[in-house]
Structures are given as structure tokens and as C-alpha cells.
VOZA-668878 format. One record per residue: residue number from 1; x, y, z of N, C-alpha, C in turn; residue in one letter. Coordinates in steps of 0.1 Angstrom, whole numbers. Atoms other than C-alpha are relative to their C-alpha. Layout:
BEGIN
+-----+-------+-------+-------+-------+-------+-------+-------+-------+-------+------+
! seq !   n_X !   n_Y !   n_Z !  ca_X !  ca_Y !  ca_Z !   c_X !   c_Y !   c_Z ! type !
+-----+-------+-------+-------+-------+-------+-------+-------+-------+-------+------+
! NUM !     X !     Y !     Z !     X !     Y !     Z !     X !     Y !     Z !    A !
...
+-----+-------+-------+-------+-------+-------+-------+-------+-------+-------+------+
REM end
This chain:
BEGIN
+-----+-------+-------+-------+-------+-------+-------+-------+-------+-------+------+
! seq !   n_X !   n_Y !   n_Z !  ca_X !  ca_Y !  ca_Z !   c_X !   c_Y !   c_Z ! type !
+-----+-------+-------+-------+-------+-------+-------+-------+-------+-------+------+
!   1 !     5 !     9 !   -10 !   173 !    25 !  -133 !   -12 !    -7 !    -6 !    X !
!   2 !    12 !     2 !     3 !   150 !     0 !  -142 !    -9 !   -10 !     4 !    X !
!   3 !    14 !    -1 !    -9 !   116 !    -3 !  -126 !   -10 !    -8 !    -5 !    X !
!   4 !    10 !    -2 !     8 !    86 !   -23 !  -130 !   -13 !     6 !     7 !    X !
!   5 !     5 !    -7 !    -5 !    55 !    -4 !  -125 !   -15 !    -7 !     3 !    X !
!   6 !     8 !     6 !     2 !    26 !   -21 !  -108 !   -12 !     7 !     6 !    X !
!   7 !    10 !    -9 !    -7 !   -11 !    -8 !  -102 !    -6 !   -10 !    10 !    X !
!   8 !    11 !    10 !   -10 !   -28 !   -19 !   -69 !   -15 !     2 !    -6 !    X !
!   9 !    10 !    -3 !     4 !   -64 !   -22 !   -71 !    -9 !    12 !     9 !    X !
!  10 !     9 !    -5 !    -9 !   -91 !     0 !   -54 !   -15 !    -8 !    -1 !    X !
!  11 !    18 !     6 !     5 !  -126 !   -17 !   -47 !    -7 !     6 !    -6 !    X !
!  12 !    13 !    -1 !     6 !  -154 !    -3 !   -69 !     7 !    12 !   -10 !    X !
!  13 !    -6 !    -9 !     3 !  -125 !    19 !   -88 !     7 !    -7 !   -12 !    X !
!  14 !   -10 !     0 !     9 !   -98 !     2 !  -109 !    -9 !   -14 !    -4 !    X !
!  15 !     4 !    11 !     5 !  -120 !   -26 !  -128 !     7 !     5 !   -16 !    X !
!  16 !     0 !     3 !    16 !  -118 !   -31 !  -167 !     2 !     8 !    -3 !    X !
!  17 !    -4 !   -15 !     6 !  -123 !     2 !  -176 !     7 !     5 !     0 !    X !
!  18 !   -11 !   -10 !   -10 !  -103 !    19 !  -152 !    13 !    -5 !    -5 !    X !
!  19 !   -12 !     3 !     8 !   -73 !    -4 !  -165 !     2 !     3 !   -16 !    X !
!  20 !     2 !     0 !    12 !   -84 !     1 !  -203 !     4 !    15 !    -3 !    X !
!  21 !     3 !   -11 !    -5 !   -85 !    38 !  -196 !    12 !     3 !     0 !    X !
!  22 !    -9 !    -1 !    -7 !   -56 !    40 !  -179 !    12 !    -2 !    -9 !    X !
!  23 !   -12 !    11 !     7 !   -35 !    17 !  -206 !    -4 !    10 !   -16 !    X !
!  24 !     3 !    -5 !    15 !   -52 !    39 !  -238 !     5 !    14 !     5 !    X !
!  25 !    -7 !   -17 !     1 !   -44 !    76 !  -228 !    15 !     6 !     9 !    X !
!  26 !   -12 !     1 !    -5 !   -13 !    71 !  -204 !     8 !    -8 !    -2 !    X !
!  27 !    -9 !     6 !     2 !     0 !    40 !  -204 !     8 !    -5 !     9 !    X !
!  28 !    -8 !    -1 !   -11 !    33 !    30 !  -184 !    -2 !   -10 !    15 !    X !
!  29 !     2 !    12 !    -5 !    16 !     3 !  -163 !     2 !   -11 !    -6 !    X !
!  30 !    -2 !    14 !     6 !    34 !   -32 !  -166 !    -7 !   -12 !     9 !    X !
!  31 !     8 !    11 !    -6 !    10 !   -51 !  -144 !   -13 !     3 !     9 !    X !
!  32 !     4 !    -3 !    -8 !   -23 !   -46 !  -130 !    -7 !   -12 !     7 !    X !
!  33 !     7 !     6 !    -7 !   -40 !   -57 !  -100 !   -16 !    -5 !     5 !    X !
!  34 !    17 !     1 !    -2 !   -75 !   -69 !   -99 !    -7 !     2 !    12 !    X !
!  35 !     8 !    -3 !   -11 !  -102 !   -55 !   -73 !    -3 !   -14 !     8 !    X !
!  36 !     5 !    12 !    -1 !  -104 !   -87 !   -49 !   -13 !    -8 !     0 !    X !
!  37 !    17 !    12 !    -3 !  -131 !  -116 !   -53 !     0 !    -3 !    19 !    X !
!  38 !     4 !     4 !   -12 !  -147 !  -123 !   -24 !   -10 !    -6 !     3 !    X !
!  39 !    12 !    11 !     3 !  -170 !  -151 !   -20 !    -9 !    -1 !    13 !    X !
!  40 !    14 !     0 !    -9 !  -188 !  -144 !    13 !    -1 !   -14 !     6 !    X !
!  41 !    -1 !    12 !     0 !  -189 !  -183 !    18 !   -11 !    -7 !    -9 !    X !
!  42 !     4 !     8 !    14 !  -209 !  -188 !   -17 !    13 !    -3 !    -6 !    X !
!  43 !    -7 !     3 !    14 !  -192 !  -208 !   -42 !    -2 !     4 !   -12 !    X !
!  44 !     9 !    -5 !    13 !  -204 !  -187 !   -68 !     7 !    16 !    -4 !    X !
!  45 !    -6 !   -16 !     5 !  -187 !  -158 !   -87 !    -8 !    11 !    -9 !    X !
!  46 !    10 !    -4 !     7 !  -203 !  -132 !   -89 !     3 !     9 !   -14 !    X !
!  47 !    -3 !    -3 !    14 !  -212 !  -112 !  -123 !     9 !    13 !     0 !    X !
!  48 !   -15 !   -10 !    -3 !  -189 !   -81 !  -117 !    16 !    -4 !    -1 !    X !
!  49 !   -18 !     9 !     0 !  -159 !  -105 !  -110 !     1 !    -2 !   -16 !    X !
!  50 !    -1 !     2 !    15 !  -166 !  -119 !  -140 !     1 !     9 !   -16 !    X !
!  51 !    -2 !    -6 !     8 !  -168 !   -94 !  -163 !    15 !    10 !    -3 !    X !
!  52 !   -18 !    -4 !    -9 !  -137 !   -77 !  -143 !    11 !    -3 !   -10 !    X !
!  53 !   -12 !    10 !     9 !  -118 !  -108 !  -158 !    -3 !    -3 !   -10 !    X !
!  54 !    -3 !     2 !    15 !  -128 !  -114 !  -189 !    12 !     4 !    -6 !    X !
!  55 !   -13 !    -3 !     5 !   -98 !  -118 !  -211 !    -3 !     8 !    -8 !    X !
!  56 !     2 !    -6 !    10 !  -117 !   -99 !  -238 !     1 !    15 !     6 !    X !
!  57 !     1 !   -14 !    -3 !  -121 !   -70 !  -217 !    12 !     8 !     8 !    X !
!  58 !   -14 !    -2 !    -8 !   -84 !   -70 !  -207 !    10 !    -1 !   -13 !    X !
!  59 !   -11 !    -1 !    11 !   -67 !   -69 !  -241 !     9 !     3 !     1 !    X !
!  60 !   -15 !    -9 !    -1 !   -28 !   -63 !  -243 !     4 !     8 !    14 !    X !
!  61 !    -4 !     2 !   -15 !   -29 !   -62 !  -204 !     5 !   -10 !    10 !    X !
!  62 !    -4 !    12 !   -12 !   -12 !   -79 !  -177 !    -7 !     3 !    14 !    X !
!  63 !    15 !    -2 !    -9 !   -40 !   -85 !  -152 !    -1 !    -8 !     8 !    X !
!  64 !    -3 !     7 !   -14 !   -34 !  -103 !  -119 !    -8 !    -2 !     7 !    X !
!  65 !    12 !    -5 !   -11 !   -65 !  -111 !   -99 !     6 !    -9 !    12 !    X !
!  66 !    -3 !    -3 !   -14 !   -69 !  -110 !   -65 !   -12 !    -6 !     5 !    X !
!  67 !    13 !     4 !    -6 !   -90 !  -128 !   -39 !     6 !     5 !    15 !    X !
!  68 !     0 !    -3 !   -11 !   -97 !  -121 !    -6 !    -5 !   -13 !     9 !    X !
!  69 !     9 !    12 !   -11 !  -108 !  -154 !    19 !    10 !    -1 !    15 !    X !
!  70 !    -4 !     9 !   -14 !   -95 !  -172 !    53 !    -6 !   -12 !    -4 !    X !
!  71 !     5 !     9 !     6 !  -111 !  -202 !    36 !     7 !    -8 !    -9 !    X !
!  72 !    -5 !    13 !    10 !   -91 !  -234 !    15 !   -12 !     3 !    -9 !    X !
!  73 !    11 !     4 !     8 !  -121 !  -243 !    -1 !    -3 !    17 !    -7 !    X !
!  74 !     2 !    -8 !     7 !  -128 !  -208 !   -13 !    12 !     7 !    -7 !    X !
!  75 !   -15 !    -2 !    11 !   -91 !  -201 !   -24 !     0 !    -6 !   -14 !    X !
!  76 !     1 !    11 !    14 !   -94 !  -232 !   -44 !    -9 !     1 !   -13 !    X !
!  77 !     9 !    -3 !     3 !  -127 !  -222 !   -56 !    13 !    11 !   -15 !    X !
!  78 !    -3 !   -17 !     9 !  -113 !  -187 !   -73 !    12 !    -6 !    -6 !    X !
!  79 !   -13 !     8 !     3 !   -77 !  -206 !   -80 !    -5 !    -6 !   -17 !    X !
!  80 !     2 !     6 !    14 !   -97 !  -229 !  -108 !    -8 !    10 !   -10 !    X !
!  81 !     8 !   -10 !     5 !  -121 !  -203 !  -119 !     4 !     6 !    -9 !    X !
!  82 !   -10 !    -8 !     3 !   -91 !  -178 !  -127 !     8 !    -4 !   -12 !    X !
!  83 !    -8 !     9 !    10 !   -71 !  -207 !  -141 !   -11 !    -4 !   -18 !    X !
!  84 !     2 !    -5 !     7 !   -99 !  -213 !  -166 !     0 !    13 !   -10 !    X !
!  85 !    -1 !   -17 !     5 !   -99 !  -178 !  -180 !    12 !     1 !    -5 !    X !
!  86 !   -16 !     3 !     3 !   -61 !  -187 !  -183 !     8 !     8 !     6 !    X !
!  87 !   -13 !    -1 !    -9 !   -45 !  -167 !  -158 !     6 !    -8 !    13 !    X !
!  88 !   -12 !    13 !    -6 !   -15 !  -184 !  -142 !     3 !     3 !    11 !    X !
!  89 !    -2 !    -8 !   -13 !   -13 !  -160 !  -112 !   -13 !     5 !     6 !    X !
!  90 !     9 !    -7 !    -6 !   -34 !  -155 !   -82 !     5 !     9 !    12 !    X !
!  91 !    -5 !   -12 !   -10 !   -29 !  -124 !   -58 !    -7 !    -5 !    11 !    X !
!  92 !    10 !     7 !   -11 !   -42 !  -138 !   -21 !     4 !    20 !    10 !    X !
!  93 !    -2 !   -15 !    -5 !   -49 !  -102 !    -5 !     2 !    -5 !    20 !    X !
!  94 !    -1 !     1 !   -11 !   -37 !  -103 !    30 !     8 !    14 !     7 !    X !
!  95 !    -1 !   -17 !    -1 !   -31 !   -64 !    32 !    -9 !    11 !     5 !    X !
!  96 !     6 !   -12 !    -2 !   -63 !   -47 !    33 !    -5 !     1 !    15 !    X !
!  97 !     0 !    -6 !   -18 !   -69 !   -30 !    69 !   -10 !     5 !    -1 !    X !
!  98 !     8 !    -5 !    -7 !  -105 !   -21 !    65 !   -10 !    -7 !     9 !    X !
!  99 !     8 !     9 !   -16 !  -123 !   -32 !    97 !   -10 !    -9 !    -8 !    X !
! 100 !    12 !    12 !     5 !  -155 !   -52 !    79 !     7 !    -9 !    -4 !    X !
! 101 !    -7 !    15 !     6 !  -123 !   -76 !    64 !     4 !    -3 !     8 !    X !
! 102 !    -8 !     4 !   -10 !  -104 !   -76 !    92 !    -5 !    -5 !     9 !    X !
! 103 !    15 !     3 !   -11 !  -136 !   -84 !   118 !     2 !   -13 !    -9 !    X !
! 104 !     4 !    14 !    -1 !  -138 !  -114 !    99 !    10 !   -11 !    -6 !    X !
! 105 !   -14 !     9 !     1 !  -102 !  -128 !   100 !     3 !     1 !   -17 !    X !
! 106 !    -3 !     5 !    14 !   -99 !  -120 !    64 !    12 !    14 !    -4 !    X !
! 107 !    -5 !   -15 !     5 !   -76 !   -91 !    46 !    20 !    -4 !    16 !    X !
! 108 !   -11 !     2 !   -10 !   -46 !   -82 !    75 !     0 !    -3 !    11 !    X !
! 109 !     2 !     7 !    -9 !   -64 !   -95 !    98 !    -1 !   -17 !    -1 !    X !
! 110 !     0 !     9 !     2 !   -56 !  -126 !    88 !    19 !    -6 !     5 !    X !
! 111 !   -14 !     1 !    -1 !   -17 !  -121 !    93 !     4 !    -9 !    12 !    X !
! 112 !    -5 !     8 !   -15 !   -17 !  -134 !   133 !    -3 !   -14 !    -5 !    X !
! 113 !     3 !    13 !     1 !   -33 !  -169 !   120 !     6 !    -7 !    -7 !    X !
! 114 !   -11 !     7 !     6 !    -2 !  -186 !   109 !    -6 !   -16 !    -5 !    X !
! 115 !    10 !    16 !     2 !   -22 !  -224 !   111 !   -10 !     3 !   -13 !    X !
! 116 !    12 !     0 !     9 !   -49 !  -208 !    88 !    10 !     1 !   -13 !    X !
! 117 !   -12 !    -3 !    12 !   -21 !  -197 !    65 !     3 !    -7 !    -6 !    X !
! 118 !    -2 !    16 !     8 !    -5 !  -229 !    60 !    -7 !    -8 !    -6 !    X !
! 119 !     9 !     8 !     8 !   -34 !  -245 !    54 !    -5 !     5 !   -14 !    X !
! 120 !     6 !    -7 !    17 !   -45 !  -223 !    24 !    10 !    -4 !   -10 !    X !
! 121 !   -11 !     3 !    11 !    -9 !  -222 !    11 !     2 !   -19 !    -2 !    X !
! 122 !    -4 !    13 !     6 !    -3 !  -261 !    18 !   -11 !    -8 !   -14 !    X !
! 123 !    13 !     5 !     8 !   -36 !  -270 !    -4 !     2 !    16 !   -11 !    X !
! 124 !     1 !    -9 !    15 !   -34 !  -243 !   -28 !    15 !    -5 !    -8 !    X !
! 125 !    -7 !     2 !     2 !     1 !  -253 !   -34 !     1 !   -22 !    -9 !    X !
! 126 !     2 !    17 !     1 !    -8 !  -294 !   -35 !   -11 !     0 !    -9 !    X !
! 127 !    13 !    -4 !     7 !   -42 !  -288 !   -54 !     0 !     8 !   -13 !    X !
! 128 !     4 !    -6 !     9 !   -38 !  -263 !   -80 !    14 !     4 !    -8 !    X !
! 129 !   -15 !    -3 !     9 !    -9 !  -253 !  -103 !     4 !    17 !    -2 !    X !
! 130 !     3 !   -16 !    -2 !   -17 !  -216 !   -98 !    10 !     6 !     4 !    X !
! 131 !   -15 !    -4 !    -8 !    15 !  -195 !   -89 !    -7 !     9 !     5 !    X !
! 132 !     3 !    -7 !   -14 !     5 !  -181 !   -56 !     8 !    16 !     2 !    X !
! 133 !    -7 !   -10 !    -3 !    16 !  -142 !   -51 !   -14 !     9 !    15 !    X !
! 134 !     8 !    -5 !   -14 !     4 !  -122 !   -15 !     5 !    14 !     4 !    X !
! 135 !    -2 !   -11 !    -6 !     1 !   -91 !    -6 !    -3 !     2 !    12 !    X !
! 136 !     3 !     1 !   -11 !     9 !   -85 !    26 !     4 !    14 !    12 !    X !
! 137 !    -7 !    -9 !    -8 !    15 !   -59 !    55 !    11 !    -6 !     7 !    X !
! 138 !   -12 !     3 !   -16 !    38 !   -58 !    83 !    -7 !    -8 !    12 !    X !
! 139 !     6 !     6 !   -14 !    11 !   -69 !   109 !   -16 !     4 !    -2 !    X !
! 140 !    14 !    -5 !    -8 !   -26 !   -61 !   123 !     7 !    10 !     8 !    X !
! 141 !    -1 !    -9 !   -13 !   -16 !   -50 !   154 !    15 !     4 !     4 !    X !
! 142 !   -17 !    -6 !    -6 !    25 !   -51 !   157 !     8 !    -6 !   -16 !    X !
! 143 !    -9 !     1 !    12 !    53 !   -55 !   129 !     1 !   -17 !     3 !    X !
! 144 !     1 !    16 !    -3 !    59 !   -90 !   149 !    -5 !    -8 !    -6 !    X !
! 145 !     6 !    10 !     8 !    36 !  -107 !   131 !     4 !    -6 !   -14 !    X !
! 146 !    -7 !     6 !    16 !    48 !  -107 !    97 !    16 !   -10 !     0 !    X !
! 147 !   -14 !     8 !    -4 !    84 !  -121 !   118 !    -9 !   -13 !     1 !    X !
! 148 !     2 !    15 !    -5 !    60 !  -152 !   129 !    -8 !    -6 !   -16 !    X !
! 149 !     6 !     3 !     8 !    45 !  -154 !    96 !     8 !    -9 !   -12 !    X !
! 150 !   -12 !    -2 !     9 !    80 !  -156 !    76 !     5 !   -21 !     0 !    X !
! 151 !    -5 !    12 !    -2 !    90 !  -195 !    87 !    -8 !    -5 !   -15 !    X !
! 152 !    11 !    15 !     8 !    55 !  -208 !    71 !     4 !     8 !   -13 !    X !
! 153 !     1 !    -2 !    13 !    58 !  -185 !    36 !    11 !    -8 !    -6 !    X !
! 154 !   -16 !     5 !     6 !    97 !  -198 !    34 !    -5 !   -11 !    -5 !    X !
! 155 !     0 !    10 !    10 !    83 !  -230 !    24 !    -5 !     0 !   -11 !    X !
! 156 !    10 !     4 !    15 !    63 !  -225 !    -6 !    10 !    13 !   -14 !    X !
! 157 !    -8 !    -6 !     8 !    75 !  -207 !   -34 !   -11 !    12 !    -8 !    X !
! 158 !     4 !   -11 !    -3 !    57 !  -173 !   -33 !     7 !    13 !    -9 !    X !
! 159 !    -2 !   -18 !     6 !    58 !  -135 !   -50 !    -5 !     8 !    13 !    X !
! 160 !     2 !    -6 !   -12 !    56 !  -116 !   -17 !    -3 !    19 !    -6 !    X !
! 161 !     3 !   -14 !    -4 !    41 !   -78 !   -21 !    -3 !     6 !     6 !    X !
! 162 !     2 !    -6 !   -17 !    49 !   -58 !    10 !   -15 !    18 !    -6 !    X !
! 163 !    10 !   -14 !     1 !    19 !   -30 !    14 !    -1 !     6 !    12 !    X !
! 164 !     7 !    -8 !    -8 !    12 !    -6 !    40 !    -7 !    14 !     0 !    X !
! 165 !     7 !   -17 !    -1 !   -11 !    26 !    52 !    10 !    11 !     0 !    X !
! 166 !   -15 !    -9 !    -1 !     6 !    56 !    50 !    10 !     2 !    11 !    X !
! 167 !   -13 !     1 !    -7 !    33 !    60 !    64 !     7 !    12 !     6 !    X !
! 168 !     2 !   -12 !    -7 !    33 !    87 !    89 !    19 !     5 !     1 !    X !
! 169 !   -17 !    -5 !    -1 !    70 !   103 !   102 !     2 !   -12 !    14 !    X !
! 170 !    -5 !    12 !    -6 !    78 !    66 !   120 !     9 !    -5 !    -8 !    X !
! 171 !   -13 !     6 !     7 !   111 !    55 !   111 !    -1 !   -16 !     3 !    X !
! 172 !     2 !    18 !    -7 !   104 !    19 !   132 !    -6 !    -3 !   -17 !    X !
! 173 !     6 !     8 !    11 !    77 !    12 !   100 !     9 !     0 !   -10 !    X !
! 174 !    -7 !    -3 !    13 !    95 !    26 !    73 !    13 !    -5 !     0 !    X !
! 175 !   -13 !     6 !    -1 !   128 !    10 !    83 !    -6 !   -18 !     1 !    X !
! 176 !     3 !     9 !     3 !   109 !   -22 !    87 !    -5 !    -1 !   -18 !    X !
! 177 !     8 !     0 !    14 !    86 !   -20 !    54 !    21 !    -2 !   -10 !    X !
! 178 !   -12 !     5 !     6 !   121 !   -19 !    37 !     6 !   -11 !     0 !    X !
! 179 !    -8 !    11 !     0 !   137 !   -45 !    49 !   -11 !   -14 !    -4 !    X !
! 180 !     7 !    12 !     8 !   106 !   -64 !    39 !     1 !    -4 !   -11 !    X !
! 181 !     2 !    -1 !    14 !   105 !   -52 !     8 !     8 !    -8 !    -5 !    X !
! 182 !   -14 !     5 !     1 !   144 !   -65 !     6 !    -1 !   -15 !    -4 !    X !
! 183 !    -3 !    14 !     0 !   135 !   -99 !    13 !   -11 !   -12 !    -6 !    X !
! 184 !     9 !    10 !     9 !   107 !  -110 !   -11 !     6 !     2 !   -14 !    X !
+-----+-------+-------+-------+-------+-------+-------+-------+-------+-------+------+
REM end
């Protein structure tokens, strides 16, 4: 069977190290994921991010960052930023479920806002050369969501990464979560 193996990130856990670390005494990861940026609504990255991504401190890794907004302008922002540095892939996090991201329409609380959606992707897509990849749930509040979300991704040309919480003994999720999985 063959598999590729990718690491999510954890906030204040999987930086530089944690991948260097990880890639010197195990091994077996073929892509990781960067802890997301998050700009707060400064245009200003801060020095953690930066050091995060340095290429030098990512040697002979495949290193995918990640931002977190509800914001164009700060997509774009991290989009050119990224692209200097020379990566050609940005992760747009629209997965994580903890309430402080979700309270402020960002993370998977961002999933119901289909209009905000398009507009990131139509302008990130028009604007920057960056190949767009998202990680995303099933929903906030119902699986529904990710059905009304599905029209707008169809148009752009997208790396879809289904993510959810655990995954208790519900056959409904886990029978959805598959079929997501299926169809990115």
C-alpha cells in the first residue's frame, strides 16, 4: 500500500525543532505542517513565525505553512511573505475548533461564511500564484455546512484536507468524514 505521511501541526509544539527532531531520530514524515500564522489584524509577522519558516532551519524538509484569517488582505499579506522564503504552498486552516478562533469567525468557524470564503479564495487565487491547500472540517455546528461550502471550493483548484475531533462511536461522522475524504 502506498501512503503519504503527513504531520499536522500543534500550536506552541511542532515548530522547527519539533520537525528537525522528529526528521533526525525517526524519520518517515513526507510533509509537514506549519503551526498557523495569525496576524490579529497587524500586517506584521511576527518573530516566531519567522524563525518557524526559515528555510535554513527546515533543511531536507517538506514544510507547508499555514495561516489562520477571515481576512483577503491578511491572506494576501502571509501568501507573499511565504512566497518570498520560496514556498509555493499555503495551508488556509479552516479546521481548528478552539472557541477563541471560532468566536472570531476564524478557524471552523469560518465554514458557515460561504461569501467570506469566495472572497479570500477569488483574490488569493487572482492576486497571488500561491497553490492554495485547506484544511477543513465537516462543519461548526452540522455536517451541512461543508455540503454548502462544496459549490464555491469546486471552482478554484484546491488540495482539500478533511480534519476532525475525535471521533467518538458516531457512524453519521465517520461515514461522512470518508466520503469527504473521497472527494478531495
Amino acid at each position: 500500500m502506498d501512503f503519504t505521511l503527513l504531520s499536522s501541526p500543534l500550536q506552541g509544539f511542532t515548530d522547527f525543532r519539533f520537525r528537525n527532531a522528529i526528521n533526525t531520530y525517526f524519520g518517515g514524515i513526507d510533509t509537514y505542517y506549519s503551526p498557523y500564522i495569525r496576524l490579529n489584524g497587524k500586517m506584521v509577522i511576527k518573530s516566531s513565525y519567522e524563525r518557524d519558516l526559515l528555510p535554513e532551519n527546515n533543511l531536507g524538509l517538506e514544510v507547508i505553512p499555514q495561516v489562520i484569517t477571515n481576512d483577503a488582505e491578511e491572506f494576501l499579506f502571509v501568501a507573499k511573505y511565504v512566497r518570498e522564503l520560496g514556498y509555493k504552498e499555503l495551508n488556509w486552516n479552516l479546521g481548528c475548533p478552539y472557541p477563541m478562533v471560532t468566536k472570531s469567525g476564524m478557524g471552523s468557524g469560518l465554514i458557515s461564511n460561504t461569501e467570506k470564503i469566495n472572497t479570500i479564495l477569488e483574490r488569493a487565487h487572482a492576486e497571488t500564484d500561491i497553490i492554495v491547500s485547506m484544511k477543513m472540517r465537516l462543519g461548526y455546528e452540522t455536517t451541512q455546512e461543508i455540503l454548502d461550502v462544496f459549490p464555491i471550493l469546486d471552482q478554484y483548484p484546491l488540495k482539500i484536507l478533511p480534519s476532525t475531533r475525535v471521533l467518538e462511536n458516531n457512524c453519521t461522522k465517520w461515514c461522512a468524514f470518508r466520503c469527504f475524504s473521497s472527494l478531495s
